[in-house]
N, C-alpha and C positions, 0 to 999 in steps of 0.2 A: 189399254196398255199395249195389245199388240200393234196401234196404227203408231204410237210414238217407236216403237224401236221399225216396225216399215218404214218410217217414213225417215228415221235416223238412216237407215242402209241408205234408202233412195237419195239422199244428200251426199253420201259419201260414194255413191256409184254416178251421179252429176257431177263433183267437183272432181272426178278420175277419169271421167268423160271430156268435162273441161281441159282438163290438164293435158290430156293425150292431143285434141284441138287444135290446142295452144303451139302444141310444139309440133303438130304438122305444119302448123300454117307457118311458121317460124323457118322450117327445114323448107318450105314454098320457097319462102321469101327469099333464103337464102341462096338457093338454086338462081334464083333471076338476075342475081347479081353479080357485074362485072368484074370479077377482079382483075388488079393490075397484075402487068404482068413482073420478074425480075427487073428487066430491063426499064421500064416508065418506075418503078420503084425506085429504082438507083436515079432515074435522071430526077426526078419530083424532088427526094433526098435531097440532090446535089445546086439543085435549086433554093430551096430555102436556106441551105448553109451559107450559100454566097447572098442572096438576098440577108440574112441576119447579119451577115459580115459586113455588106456595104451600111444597113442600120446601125450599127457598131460602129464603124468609121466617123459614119454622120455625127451620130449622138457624140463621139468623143471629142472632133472637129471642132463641134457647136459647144461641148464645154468648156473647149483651153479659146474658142474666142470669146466667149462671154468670163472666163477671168482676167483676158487681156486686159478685157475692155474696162475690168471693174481694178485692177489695178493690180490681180493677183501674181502676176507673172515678174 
C-alpha cells in the first residue's frame, strides 16, 4: 500500500516537473522571438487592406462582366 500512494505522489511531482518545463521552454521560446515593431505593424495592416480592396474590386469587376455577358444587365 505504501508504494501505490509513493508512487501516486511521484506522478504528481513528474507531471508539476513537467509542467513547470513546459512553460520555461515556452517563456525560451518566446524570448527568441522577433517582434514587429508599431511601425511594420501599421504598414503590414495597411498592406492587406489595400491588397483585400484591390481583391474586392477584382471579384466585383469579374461579377457585373460575367452578368453582362449572361444577359443580366
Amino acid at each position: 500500500m505504501a508504494k501505490k500512494v509513493e508512487s501516486k505522489k511521484n506522478k504528481k511531482n513528474d507531471a508539476k516537473v513537467k509542467k513547470e518545463n513546459y512553460f520555461e521552454g515556452v517563456r525560451s521560446e518566446l524570448a527568441k522571438v522577433k517582434w514587429p515593431t508599431k511601425k511594420e505593424v501599421l504598414k503590414y495592416t495597411i498592406a492587406t487592406i489595400v491588397f483585400s480592396a484591390i481583391l474586392v474590386g477584382f471579384f466585383v469587376l469579374l461579377d457585373l462582366l460575367m452578368s453582362a455577358i449572361k444577359g443580366g444587365l
